[in-house]
C-alpha positions as CSV (number, residue, x, y, z in Angstrom):
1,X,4.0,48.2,-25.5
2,X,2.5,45.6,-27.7
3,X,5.9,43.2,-26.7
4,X,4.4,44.0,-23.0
5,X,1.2,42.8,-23.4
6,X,2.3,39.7,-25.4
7,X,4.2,38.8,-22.4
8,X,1.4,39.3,-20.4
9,X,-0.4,36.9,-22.1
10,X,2.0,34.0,-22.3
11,X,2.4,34.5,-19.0
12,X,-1.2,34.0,-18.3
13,X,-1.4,31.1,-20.4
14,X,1.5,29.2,-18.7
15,X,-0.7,29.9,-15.2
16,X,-3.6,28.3,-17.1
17,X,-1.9,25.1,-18.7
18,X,-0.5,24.4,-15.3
19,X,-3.6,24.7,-12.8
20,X,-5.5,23.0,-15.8
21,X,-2.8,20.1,-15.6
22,X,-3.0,19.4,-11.9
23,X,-7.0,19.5,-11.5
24,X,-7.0,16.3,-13.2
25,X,-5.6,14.8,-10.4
26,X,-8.0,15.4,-6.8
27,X,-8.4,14.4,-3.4
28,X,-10.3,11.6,-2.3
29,X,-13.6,12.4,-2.2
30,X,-15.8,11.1,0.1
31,X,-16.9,8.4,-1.9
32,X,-13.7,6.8,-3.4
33,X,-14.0,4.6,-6.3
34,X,-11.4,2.7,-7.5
35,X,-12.3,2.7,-11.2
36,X,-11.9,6.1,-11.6
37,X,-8.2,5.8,-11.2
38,X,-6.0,5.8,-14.0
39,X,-2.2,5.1,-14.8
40,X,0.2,8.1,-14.5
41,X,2.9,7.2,-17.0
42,X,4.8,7.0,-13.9
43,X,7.1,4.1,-12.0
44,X,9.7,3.0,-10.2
45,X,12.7,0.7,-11.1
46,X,13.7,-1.6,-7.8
47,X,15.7,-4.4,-10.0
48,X,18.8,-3.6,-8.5
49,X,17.6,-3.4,-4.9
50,X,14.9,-6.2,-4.5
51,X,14.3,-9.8,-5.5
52,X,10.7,-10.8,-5.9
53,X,9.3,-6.8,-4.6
54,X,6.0,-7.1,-2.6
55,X,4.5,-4.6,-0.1
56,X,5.0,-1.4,-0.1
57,X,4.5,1.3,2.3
58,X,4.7,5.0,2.9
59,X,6.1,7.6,5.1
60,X,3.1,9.8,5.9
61,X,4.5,12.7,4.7
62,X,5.1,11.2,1.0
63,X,9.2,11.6,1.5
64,X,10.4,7.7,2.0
65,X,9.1,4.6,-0.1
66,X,9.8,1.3,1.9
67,X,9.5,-2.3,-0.4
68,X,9.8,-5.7,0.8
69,X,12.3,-8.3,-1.7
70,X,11.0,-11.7,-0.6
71,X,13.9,-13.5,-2.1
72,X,16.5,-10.8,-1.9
73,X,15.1,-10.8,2.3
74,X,15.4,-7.1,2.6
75,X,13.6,-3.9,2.9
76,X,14.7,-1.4,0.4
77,X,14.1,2.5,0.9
78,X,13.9,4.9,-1.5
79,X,13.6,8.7,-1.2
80,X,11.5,10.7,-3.1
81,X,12.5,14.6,-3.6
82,X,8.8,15.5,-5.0
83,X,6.6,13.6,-2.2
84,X,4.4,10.6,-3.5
85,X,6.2,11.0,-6.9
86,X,7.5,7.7,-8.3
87,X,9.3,9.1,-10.9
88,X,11.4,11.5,-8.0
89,X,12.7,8.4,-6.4
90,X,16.0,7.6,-5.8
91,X,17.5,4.6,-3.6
92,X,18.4,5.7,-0.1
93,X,19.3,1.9,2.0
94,X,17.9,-1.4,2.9
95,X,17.9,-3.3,5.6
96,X,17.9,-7.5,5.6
97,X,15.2,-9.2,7.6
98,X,14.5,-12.8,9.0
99,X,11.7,-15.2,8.0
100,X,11.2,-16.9,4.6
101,X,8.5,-15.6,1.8
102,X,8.6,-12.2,3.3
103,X,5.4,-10.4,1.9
104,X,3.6,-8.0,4.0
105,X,4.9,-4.5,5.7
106,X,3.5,-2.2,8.1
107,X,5.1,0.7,10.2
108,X,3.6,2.6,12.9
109,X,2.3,6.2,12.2
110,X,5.8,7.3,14.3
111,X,7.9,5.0,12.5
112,X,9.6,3.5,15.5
113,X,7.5,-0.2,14.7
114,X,7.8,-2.6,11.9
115,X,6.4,-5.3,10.9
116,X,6.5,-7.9,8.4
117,X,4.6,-10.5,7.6
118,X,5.9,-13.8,5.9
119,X,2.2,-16.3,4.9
120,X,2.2,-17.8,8.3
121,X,3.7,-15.4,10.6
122,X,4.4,-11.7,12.0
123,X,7.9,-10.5,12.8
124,X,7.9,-7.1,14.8
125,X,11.0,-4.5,14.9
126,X,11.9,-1.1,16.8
127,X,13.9,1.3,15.2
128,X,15.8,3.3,17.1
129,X,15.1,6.5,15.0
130,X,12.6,6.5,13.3
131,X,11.7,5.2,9.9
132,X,15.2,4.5,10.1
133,X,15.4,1.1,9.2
134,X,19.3,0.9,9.5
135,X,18.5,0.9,13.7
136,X,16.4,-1.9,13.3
137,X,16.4,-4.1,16.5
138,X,16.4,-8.0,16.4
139,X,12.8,-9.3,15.1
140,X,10.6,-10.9,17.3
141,X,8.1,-13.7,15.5
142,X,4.5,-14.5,16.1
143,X,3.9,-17.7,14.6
144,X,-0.3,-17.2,13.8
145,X,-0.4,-21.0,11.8
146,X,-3.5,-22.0,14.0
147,X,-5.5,-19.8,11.7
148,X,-3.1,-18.1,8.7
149,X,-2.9,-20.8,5.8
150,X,-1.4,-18.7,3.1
151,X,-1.7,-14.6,4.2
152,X,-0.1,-12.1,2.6
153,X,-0.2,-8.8,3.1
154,X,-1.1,-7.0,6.8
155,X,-2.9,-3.6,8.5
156,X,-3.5,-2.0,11.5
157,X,-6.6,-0.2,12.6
158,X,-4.7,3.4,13.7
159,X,-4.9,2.9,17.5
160,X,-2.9,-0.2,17.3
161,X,-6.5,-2.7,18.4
162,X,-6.8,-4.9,15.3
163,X,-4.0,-6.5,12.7
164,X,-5.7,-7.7,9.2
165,X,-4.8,-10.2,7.3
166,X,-5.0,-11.3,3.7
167,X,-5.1,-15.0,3.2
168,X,-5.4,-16.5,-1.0
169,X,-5.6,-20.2,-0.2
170,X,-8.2,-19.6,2.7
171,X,-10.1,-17.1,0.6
172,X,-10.9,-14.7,3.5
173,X,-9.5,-11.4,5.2
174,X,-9.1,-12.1,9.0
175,X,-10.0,-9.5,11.3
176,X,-7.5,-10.0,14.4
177,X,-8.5,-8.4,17.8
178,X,-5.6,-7.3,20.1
179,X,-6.3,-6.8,23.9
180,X,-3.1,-5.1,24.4
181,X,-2.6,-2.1,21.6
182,X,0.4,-3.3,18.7
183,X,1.1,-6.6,20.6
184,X,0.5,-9.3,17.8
185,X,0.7,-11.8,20.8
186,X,-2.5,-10.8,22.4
187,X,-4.8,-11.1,19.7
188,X,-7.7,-13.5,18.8
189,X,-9.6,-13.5,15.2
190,X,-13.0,-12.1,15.9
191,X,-14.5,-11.6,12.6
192,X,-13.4,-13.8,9.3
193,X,-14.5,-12.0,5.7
194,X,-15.2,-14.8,3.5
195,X,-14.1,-13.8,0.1
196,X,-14.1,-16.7,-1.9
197,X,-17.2,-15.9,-4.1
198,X,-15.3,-12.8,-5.2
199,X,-11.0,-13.5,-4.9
200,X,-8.8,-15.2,-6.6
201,X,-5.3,-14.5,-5.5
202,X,-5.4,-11.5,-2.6
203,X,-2.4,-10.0,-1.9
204,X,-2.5,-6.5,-0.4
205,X,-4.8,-4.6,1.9
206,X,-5.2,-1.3,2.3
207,X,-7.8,1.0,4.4
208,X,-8.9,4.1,2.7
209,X,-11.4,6.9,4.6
210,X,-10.8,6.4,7.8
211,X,-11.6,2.8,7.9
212,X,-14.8,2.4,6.0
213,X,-13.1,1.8,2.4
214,X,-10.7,-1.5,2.4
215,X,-8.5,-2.2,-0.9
216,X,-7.2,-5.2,-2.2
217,X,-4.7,-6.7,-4.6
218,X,-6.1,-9.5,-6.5
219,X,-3.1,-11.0,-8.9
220,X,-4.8,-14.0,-10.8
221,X,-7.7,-11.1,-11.2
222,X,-5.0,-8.5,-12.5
223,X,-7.1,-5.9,-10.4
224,X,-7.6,-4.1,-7.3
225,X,-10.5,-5.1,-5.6
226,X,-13.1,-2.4,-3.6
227,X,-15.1,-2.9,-0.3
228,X,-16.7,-0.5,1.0
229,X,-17.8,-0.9,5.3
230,X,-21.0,0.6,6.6
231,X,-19.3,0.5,10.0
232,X,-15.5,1.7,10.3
233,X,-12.9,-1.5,10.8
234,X,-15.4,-3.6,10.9
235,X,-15.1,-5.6,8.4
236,X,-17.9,-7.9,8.7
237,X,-20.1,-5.1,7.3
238,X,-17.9,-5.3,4.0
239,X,-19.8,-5.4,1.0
240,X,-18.0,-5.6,-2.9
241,X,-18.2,-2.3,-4.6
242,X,-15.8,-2.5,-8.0
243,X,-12.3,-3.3,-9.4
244,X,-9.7,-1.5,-11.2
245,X,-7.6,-3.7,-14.3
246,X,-3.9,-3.1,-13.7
247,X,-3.2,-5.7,-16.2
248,X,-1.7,-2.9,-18.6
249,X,1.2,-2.3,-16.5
250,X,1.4,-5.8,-14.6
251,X,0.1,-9.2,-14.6
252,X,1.7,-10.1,-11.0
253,X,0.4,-7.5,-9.3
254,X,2.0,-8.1,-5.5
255,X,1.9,-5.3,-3.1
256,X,-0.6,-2.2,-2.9
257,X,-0.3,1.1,-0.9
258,X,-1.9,4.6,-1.4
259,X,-1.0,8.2,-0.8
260,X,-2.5,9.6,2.5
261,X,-4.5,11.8,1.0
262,X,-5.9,8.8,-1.2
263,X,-5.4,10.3,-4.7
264,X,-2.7,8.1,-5.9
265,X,-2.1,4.1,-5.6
266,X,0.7,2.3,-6.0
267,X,0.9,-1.4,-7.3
268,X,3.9,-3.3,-6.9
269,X,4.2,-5.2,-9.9
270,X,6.7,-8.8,-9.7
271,X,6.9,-9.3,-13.2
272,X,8.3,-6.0,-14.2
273,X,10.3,-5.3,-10.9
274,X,8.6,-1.7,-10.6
275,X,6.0,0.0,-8.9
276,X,3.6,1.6,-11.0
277,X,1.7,4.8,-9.9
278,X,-2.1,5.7,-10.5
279,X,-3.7,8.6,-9.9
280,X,-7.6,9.6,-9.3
281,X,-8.8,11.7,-12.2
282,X,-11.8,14.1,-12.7
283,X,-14.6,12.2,-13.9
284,X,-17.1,14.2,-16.6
């Protein structure tokens, strides 16, 4: 009897240790802030797939990891058998793509449209099954040099209406209007964020809660960088609201991407040829 109840116990215990574990990590609440991520222990080894590793970007339901190599001009995929867990992840493919200083990737929510974006230019891709990047069709290039000087990294409002755009040596984030929904070639800038008071080296941008939180990767700042939008996707109601040091795990921070339900970044780090993965923690 007393061998039963011991048992009991443990048992108990285990349960406890467990659900005590995991509620340090949450979901987003509704007013994110980046500093109160921290680093998970956890990354991601792409040496032997990609050259140079930049954006990054997720399958929504956490299962595929896709990573641009700027010099190794691929797309590498890598599956994860725990969704949004770096340390799960095992190479699946890649795919090679055109262009030159290949830096910025975005799919469409169905995964039959890609694109990537190399400083002065947007290449767009079907697949033919999607997030199958191995049915990619032939890319098609925008050139957007009237306005891009050096952009980076690239996002699309949901419904396909505006394509952001990163840009170091012009300091800014362009805010690109498109008349007809995921066609890069009917667009016009309508709103430019000058950033030049705050950036050093952007990189990445991400949208958080449903367009009112924008991230981005600053590498000569070694942090992520925190606007928050008091009207959604319209970023010329951006205001600077904190930054997170990633210069533990990287100094060339390069790409940025986030789970969907916001409670774990990812920063693609060049230096170390990984992708290191943070998580929002319980604040006291």
């Amino acid at each position: 009897m007393k061998l039963i109840f011991v048992l009991i116990l443990s048992s108990l215990f285990s349960v406890f240790t467990q659900t005590a574990a995991y509620s340090q990590t949450i979901a987003a609440p509704q007013e994110l802030r980046v500093e109160n991520f921290a680093y998970s222990g956890k990354s991601l080894d792409i040496s032997n797939e990609t050259h140079d590793p930049r954006a990054t970007f997720w399958k929504p339901d956490g299962t595929l990891l896709f990573v641009v190599g700027r010099r190794s001009n691929n797309v590498a995929v890598y599956h994860c058998q725990e969704p949004w867990q770096l340390n799960t992840a095992t190479f699946l493919t890649q795919a090679s793509i055109p262009g030159d200083n290949q830096h910025g990737l975005f799919f469409r929510n169905d995964g039959l449209m890609m694109w990537v974006y190399d400083r002065t230019s947007v290449w767009h891709f079907q697949l033919l099954s999607p997030w199958d990047i191995t049915t990619l069709s032939e890319g098609v290039r925008t050139d957007l040099s009237h306005f891009a000087l050096r952009g980076h990294d690239i996002a699309f409002k949901p419904d396909g209406t505006i394509l952001y755009i990163d840009d170091r040596n012009a300091g800014v984030v362009f805010q690109y209007t498109l008349s007809d929904p995921w066609d890069v070639t009917s667009g016009n800038v309508t709103y430019t964020l000058d950033l030049s008071q705050i950036q050093k080296e952007v990189r990445g941008v991400e949208f958080l809660r449903d367009g009112l939180t924008m991230m981005l990767m600053d590498t000569d700042r070694r942090e992520v960088l925190q606007f928050e939008l008091a009207q959604p996707w319209d970023i010329s109601t951006a205001t600077f609201a904190g930054a997170f040091d990633v210069s533990d795990q990287t100094l060339q921070g390069r790409g940025l991407s986030f789970s969907i339900d916001e409670s774990i970044m990812y920063v693609t780090a060049q230096d170390k040829q990984k992708i290191f993965q943070y998580e929002l923690t319980l604040q006291d």
